[in-house]
C-alpha positions as CSV (number, residue, x, y, z in Angstrom):
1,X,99.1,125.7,107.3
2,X,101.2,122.6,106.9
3,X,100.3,120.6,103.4
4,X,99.5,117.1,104.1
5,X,102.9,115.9,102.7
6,X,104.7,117.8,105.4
7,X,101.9,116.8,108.5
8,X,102.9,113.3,107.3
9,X,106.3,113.3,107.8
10,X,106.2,115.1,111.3
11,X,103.9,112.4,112.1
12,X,106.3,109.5,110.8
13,X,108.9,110.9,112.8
14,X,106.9,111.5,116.1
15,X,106.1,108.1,116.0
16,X,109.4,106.9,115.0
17,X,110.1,108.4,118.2
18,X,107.8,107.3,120.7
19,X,108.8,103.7,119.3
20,X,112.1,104.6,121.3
21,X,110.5,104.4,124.9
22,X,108.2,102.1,124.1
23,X,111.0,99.6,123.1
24,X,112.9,100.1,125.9
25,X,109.5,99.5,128.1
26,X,108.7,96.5,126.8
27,X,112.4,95.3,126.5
28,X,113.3,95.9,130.0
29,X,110.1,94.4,131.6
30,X,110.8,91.1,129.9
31,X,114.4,91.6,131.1
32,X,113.6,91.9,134.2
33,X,111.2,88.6,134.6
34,X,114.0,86.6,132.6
35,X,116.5,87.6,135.3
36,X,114.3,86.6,138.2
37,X,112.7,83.5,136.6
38,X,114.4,80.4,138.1
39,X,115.8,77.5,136.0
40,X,118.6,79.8,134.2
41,X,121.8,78.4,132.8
42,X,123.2,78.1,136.6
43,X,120.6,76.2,138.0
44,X,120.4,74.0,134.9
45,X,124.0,73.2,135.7
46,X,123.2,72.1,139.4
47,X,120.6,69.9,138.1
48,X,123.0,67.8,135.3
49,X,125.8,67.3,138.4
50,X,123.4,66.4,140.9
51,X,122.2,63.9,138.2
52,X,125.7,63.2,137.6
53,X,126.1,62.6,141.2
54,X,122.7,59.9,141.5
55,X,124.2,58.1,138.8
56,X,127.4,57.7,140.3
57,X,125.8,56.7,143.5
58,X,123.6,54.1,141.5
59,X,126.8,52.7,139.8
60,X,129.2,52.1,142.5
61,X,128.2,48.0,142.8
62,X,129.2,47.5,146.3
63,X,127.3,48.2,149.6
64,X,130.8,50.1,150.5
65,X,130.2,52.8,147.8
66,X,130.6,56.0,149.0
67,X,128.3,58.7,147.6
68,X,130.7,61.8,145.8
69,X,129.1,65.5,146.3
70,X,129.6,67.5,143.6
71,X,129.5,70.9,144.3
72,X,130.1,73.9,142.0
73,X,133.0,75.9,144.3
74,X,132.1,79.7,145.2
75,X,134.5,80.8,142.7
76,X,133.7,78.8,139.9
77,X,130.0,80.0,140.8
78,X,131.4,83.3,140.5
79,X,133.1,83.0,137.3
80,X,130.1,81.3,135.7
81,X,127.5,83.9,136.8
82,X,130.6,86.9,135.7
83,X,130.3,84.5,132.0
84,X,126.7,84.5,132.1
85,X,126.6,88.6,132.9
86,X,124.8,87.6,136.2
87,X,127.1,89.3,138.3
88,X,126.2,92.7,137.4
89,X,123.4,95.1,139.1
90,X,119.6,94.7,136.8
91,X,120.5,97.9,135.4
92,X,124.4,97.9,134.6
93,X,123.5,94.6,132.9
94,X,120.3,96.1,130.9
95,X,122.3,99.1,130.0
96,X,125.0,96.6,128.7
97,X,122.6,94.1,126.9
98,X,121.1,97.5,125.0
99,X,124.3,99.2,123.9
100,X,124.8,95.6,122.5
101,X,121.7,95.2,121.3
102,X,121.4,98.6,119.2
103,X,124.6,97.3,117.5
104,X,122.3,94.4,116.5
105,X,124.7,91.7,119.1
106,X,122.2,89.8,120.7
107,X,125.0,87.2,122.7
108,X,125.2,83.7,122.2
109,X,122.7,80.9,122.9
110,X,123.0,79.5,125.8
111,X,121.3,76.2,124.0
112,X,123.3,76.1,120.5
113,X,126.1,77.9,121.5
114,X,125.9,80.1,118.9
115,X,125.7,84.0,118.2
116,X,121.6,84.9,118.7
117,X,121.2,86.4,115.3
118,X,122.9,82.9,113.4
119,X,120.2,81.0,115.1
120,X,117.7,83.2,114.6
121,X,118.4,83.9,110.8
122,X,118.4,79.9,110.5
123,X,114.9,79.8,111.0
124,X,113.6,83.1,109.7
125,X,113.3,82.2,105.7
126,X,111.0,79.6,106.8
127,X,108.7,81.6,109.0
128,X,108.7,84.9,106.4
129,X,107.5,81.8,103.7
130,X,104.7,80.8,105.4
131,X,103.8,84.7,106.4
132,X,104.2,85.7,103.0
133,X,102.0,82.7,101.7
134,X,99.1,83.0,104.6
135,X,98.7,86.8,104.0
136,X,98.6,86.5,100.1
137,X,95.8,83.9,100.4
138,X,93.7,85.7,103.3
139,X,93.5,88.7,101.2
140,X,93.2,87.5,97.9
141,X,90.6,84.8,98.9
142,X,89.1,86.9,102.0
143,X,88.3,90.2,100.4
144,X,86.3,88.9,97.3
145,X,84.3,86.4,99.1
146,X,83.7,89.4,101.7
147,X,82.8,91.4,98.6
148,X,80.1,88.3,97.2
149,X,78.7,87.7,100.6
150,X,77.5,91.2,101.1
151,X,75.8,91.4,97.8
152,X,74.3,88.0,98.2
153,X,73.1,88.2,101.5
154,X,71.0,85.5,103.2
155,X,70.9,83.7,99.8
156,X,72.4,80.2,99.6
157,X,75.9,81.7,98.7
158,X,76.2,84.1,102.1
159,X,74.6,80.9,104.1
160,X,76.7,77.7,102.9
161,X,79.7,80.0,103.1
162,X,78.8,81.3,106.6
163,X,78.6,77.6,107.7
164,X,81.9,76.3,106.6
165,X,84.0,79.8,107.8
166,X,82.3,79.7,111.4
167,X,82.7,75.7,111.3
168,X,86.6,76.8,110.6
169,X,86.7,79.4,113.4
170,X,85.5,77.1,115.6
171,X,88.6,74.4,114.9
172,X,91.8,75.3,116.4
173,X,94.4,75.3,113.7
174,X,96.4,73.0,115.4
175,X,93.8,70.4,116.1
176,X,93.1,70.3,112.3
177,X,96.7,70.2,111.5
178,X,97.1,67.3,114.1
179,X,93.9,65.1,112.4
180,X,95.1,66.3,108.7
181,X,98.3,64.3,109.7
182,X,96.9,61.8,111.2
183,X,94.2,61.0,108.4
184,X,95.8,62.3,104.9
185,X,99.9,61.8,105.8
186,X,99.7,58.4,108.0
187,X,97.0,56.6,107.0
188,X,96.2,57.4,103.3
189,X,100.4,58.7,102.6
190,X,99.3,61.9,100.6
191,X,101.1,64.2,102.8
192,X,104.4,63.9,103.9
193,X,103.8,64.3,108.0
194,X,106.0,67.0,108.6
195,X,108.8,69.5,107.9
196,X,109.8,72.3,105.7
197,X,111.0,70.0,102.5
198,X,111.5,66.2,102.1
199,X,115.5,65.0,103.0
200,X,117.8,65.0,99.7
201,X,115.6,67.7,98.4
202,X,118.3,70.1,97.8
203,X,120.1,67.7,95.0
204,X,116.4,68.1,92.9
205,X,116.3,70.3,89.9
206,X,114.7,73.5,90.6
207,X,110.6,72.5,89.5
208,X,110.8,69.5,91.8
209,X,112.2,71.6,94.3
210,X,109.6,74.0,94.2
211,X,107.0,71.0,94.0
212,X,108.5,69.4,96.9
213,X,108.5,72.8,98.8
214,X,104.5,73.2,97.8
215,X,103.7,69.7,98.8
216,X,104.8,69.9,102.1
217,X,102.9,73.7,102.6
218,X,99.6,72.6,101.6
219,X,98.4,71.3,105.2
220,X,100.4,73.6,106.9
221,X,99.2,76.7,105.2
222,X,95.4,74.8,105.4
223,X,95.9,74.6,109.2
224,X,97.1,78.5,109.3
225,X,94.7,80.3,107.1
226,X,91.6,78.0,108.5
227,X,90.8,80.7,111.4
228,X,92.0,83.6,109.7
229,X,89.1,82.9,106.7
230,X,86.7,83.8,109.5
231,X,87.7,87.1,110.6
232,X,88.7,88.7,107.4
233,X,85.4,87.7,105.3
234,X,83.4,88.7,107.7
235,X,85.1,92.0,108.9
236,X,85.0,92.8,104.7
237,X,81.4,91.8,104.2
238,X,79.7,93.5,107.1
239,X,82.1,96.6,106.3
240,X,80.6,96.5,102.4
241,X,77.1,96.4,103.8
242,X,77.3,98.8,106.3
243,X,78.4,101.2,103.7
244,X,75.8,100.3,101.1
245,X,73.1,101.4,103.2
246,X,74.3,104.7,104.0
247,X,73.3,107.6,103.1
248,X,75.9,109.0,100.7
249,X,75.5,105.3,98.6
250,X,71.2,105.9,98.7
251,X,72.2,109.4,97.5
252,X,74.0,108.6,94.5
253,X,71.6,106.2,93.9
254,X,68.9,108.5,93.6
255,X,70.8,111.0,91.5
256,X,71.2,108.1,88.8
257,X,74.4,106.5,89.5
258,X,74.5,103.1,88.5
259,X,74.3,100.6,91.1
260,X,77.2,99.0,90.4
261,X,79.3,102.2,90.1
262,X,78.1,103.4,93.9
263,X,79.1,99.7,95.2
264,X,82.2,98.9,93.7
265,X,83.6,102.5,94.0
266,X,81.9,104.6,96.3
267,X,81.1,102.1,99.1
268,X,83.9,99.2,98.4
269,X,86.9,101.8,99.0
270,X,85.3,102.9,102.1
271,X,85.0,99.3,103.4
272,X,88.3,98.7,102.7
273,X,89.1,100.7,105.5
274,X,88.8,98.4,108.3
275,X,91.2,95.6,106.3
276,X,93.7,98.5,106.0
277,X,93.9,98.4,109.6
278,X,94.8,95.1,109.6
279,X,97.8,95.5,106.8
280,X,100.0,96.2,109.7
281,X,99.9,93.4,112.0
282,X,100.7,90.8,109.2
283,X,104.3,91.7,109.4
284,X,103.9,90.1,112.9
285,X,103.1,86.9,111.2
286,X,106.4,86.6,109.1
287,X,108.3,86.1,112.4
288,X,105.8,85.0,115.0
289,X,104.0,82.2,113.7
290,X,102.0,79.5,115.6
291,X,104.7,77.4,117.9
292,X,101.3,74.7,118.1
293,X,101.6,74.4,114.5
294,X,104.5,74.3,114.1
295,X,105.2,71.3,116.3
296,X,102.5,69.8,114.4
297,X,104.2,69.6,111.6
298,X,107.7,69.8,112.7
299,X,108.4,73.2,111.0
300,X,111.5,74.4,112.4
301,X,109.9,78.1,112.5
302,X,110.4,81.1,114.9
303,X,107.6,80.5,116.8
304,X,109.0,76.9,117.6
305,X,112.3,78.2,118.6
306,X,110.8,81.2,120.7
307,X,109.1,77.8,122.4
308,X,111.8,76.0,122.9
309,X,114.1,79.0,124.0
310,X,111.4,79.7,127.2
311,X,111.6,75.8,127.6
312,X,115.5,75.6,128.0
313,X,115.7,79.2,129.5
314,X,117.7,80.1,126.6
315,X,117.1,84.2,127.5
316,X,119.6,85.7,124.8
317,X,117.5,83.9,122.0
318,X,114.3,84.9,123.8
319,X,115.1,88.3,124.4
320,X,117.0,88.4,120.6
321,X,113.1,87.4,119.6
322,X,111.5,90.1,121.4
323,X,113.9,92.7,120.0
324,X,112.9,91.7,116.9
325,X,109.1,90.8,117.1
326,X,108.6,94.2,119.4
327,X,110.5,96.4,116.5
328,X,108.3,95.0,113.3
329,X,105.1,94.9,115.1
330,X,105.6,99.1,115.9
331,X,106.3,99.4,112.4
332,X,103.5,97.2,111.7
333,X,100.8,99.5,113.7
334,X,102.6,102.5,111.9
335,X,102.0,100.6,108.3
336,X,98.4,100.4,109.1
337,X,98.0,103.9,110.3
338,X,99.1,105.0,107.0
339,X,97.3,102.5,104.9
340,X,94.3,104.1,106.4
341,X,95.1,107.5,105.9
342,X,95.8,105.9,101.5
343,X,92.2,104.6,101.6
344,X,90.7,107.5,103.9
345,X,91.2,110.9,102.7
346,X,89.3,112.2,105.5
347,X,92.5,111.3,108.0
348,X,94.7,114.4,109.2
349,X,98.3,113.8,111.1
350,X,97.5,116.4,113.4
């Protein structure tokens, strides 16, 4: 009989393992669709010359002017598609993009002509900010007012409450964010209207920094955690109460536990079970972020740049976003098996 130290490990590593095909799944599908999607770096090249070529057939002045072709010769073609790595079979070229991959070199942008990982690592310290800062406030904020709802049910507490998270639900984040700028940065100048920090900002001594930093966040993070507020109370307060009518918490009761000792140990850890499932995907939301927001407030963010890479058909930074997305969200799922298995003791990794 294995102890449960030892079914945990085997666990962690069969999982560690089926992450393998799974990446290469979801990898290759979206490899696939960025090889056949047209609009790549070749045809965006057609399209600037045969601009090129209107507006030298709008400038030539005289009725005489003769119209010039340009035309990208078959060998050129070939040597930009051989540059590109479009001149290989689908499966030559995804076998080289992975060998390069696992060494973590994800090419160069096609857009910023830069190595992949530079660009992205530009933009990342923002995004893991705002993750960081969004998760902190759902759980601290989330889980107590979960908690205070469940006992106070259907008093005036658990109904004003109710009305202003559902009114939240019901607001897309980026609406909000789009009248919050509108209302508190351009008409009443409380807000700056966008960006991560305010320009000259580096020079500032280290509080005003941080000051500046914070004053920027506040409508952003308002406009992030606005539909999250929803989900998370409600999930924890109809978790508490389901548990505080069960039988095990009636039980105790009755044997002379104190009601406050079979809430807020007996039934609270139990309802914390379905937020531990949860724990996981908020790694996703250090990298993914909302792209909608994001142009909202003219955070330069990864979810922006994922955005903008599908836009320009910039597929090394795409597929250098998936790599990375695809690999923390596994670990993610994989966090929140085992933050079950910390708050259930009841879960075996058989």
């Amino acid at each position: 009989m294995k102890s449960r130290g030892q079914a945990l490990r085997d666990y962690v590593v069969r999982r560690l393992l089926l992450m393998i095909p799974t990446f290469i799944g979801i990898t290759f599908a979206t490899f696939l669709l960025c090889q056949f999607v047209p609009g790549g770096q070749i045809d965006q090249l057609r399209m600037r010359m045969a601009g090129a070529d209107s507006a030298m057939e709008g400038g030539g002045g005289g009725g005489g002017a003769k119209r010039v072709q340009l035309v990208i010769p078959e060998e050129q073609l070939d040597q930009l598609k051989a540059y590109y790595g479009f001149d290989k079979p689908l499966l030559v070229a995804y076998g080289s993009w992975l060998a390069k991959t696992v060494q973590l070199d994800f090419g160069k942008s096609f857009r910023y002509n830069e190595p992949v990982l530079k660009v992205i690592a530009d933009r990342l310290p923002i995004s893991i900010y705002y993750g960081i800062v969004t998760a902190f406030f759902i759980y601290v904020i989330c889980i107590p007012l979960g908690i205070v709802k469940a006992i106070k049910h259907r008093t005036a507490i658990d109904n004003v409450t109710s009305a202003l998270i559902f009114i939240g639900y019901a607001v897309p984040g980026f609406a909000l964010g789009a009248v919050m700028v509108n209302v508190l940065a351009v008409q009443f100048d409380w807000f700056p209207l966008g960006g991560f920090q305010s320009p000259g900002a580096a020079s500032l001594p280290l509080m005003a920094k941080i000051g500046d930093v914070v004053w920027h966040s506040i409508l952003p993070l308002i406009a992030y955690l606005v539909g999250a507020f929803a989900v998370e109370t409600m999930l924890m307060k109809n978790s508490l109460m389901e548990n505080m009518s069960a039988d095990y918490v009636r039980t105790a009761l009755a044997k002379g536990l104190s009601w406050r000792r079979a809430v807020f140990v007996h039934a609270l850890r139990n309802s914390l079970i379905p937020m531990a499932t949860s724990v996981g995907s908020l790694l996703g939301i250090f990298l993914t972020g909302s792209f909608l927001i994001e142009r909202v407030f003219n955070i330069q963010g990864i979810g922006l740049l994922g955005f903008e890479a599908v836009q320009s058909r910039d597929f090394p930074v795409v597929m250098g976003i998936l790599v990375i997305t695809s690999v923390i969200l596994m670990l993610g799922h994989l966090l929140s098996d085992l933050a079950v298995a910390l708050v259930d003791p009841r879960v075996r990794f058989e």
